[in-house]
C-alpha positions in Angstrom: 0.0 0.0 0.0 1.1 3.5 -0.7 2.9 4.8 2.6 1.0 8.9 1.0 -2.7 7.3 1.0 -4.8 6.8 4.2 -6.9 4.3 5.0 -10.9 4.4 4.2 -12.4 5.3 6.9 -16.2 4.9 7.6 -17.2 8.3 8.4 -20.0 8.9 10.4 -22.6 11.6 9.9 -22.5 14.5 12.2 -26.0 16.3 11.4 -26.5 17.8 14.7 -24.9 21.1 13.9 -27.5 22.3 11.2 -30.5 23.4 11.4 -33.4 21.2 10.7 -34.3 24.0 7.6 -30.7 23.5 6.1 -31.3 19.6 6.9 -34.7 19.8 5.2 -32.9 21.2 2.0 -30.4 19.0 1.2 -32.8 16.2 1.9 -34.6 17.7 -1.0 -31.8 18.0 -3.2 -31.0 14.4 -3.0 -34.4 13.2 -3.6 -34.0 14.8 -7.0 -34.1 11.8 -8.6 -35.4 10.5 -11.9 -36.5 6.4 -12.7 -37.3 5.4 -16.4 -39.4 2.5 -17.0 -38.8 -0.4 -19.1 -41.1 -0.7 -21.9 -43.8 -3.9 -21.3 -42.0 -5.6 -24.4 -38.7 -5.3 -22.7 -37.2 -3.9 -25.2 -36.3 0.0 -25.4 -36.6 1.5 -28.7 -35.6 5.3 -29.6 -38.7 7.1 -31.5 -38.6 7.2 -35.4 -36.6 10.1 -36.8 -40.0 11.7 -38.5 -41.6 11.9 -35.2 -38.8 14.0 -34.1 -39.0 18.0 -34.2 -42.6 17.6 -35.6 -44.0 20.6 -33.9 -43.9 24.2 -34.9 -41.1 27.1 -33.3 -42.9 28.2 -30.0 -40.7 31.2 -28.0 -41.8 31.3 -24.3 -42.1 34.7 -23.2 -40.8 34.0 -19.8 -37.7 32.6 -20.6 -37.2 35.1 -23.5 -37.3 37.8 -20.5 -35.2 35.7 -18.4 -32.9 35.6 -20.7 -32.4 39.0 -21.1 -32.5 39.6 -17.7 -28.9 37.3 -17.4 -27.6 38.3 -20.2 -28.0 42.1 -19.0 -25.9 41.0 -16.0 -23.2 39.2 -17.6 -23.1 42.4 -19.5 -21.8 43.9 -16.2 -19.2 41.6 -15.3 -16.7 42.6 -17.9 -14.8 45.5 -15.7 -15.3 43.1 -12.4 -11.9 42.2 -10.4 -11.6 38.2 -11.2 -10.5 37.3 -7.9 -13.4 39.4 -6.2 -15.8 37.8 -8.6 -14.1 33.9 -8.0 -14.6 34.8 -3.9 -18.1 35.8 -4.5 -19.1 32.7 -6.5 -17.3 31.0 -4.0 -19.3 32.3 -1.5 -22.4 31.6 -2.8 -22.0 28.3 -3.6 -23.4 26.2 -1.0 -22.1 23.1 -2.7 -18.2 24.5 -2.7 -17.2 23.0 0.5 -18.6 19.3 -0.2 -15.5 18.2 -2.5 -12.6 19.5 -0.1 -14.8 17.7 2.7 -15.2 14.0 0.6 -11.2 14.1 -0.5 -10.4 15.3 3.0 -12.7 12.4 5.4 -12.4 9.6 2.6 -8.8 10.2 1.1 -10.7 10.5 -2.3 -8.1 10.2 -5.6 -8.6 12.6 -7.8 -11.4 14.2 -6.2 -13.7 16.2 -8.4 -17.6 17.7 -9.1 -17.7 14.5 -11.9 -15.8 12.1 -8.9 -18.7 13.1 -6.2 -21.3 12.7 -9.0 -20.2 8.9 -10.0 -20.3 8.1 -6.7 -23.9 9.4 -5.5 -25.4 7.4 -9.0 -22.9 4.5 -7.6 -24.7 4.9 -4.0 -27.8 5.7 -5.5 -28.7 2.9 -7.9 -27.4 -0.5 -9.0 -25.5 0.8 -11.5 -23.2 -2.7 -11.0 -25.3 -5.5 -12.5 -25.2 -8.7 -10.4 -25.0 -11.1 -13.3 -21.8 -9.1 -14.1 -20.2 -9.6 -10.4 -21.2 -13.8 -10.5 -17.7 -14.9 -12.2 -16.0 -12.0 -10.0 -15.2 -10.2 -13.0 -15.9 -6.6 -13.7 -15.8 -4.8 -17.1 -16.3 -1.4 -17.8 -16.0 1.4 -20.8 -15.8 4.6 -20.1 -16.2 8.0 -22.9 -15.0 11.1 -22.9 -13.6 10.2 -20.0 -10.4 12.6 -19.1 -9.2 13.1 -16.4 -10.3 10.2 -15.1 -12.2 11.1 -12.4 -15.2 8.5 -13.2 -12.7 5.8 -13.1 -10.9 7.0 -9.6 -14.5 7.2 -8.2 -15.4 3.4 -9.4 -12.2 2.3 -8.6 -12.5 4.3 -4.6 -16.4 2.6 -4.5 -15.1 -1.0 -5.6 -12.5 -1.4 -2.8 -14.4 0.9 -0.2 -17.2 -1.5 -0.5 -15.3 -4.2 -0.7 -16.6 -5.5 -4.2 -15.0 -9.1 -4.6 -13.6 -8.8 -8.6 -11.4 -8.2 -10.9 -12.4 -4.9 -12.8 -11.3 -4.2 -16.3 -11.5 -0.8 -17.5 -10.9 0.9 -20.8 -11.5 4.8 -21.2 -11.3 7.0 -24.7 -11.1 10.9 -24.5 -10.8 14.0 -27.1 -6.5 13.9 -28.2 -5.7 17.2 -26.8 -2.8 17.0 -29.7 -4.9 16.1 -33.0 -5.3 19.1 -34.7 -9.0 18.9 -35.2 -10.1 19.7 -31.6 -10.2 23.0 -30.3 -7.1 23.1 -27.6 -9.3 25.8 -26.1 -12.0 22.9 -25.2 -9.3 20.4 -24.5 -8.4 19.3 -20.9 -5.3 20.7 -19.5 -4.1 17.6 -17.4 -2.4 15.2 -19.8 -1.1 12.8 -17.7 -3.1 9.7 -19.0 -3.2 10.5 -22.8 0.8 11.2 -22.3 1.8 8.3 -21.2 -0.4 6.3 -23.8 1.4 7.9 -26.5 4.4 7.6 -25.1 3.6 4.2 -25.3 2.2 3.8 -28.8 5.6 5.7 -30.0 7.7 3.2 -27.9 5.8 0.8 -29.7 5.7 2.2 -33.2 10.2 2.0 -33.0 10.1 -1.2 -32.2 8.3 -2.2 -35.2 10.3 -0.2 -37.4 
């Protein structure tokens, strides 16, 4: 075991501190949760193409005004010290303080927004078919995946829960070197898709 990384810890839930209104809200915001159901023939089917986009243009006046409204105010952000504005955003973002807290109490890898979401669906739902977990053997693909944060939180839920298999991952991603993709859109940490070419070129002078 790595000498740098703690061991999982159960944590247990200290609620007493808030308030039963802030406990009655977050309550709510993890009920937000959305089931679809299997069609009676067992089968699911997407719609036919010429049922799509069949209705006319409709503009809702609501959101047409909303819209303006926030566009208005990002009008007035332009001259705005970044590091003021960052603070403020900060500030008012109740959820800012929940990853910092999850890497912190569970010694989360690569903790991130998309890490803390795998896990709540992983928590959530069973995502992990049992049929798949029989032979003890675990296979998974993941797209679009860099930097990896879907496979760190899979990876902390398999051996946190103690999940008896052996898991099998493989994982594609925008190159942030093919001249195609915007470098603006591209993710900065290149760690993974470095090595792999490293690899492939390693690979590619040996064949030569």
């Amino acid at each position: 075991m790595n000498k740098c990384k703690k061991p999982y810890v159960d944590q247990t839930r200290n609620l007493e501190k808030f308030s039963p209104e802030i406990l009655s809200e977050i309550e709510k915001l993890f009920e937000k949760k959305f089931t679809y159901t299997k069609p009676v023939n067992n089968e699911w089917q997407l719609p036919d193409p010429s049922d799509a986009f069949t209705c006319d243009h409709k503009e809702f006046s609501s959101l047409l005004a909303l819209k303006d409204s926030m566009n208005e105010v990002k009008n007035q952000l332009s001259d705005k010290n970044l590091d003021e504005w960052h603070q403020h955003t900060s500030f008012t973002n109740k959820a800012g303080k929940i990853i910092p807290h999850v890497k912190k109490s569970v010694n989360a890898e690569l903790c991130t927004q998309a890490w803390c979401k795998f896990h709540e669906i992983l928590c959530s739902f069973p995502l992990l078919p049992e049929e798949a977990l029989q032979d003890g053997e675990l296979n998974s693909v993941h797209l679009c995946e860099a930097p990896g944060a879907f496979i760190a939180s899979l990876n902390h839920y398999l051996k946190s829960h103690h999940v008896p298999c052996d898991w099998n991952w493989v994982a594609n991603t925008l190159n942030p070197y093919h001249e195609a993709n915007d470098t603006l859109t591209m993710i900065m940490d290149d760690q993974l898709s470095k090595l792999l070419l490293l690899d492939l070129v390693s690979q590619a002078g040996r064949r030569c």
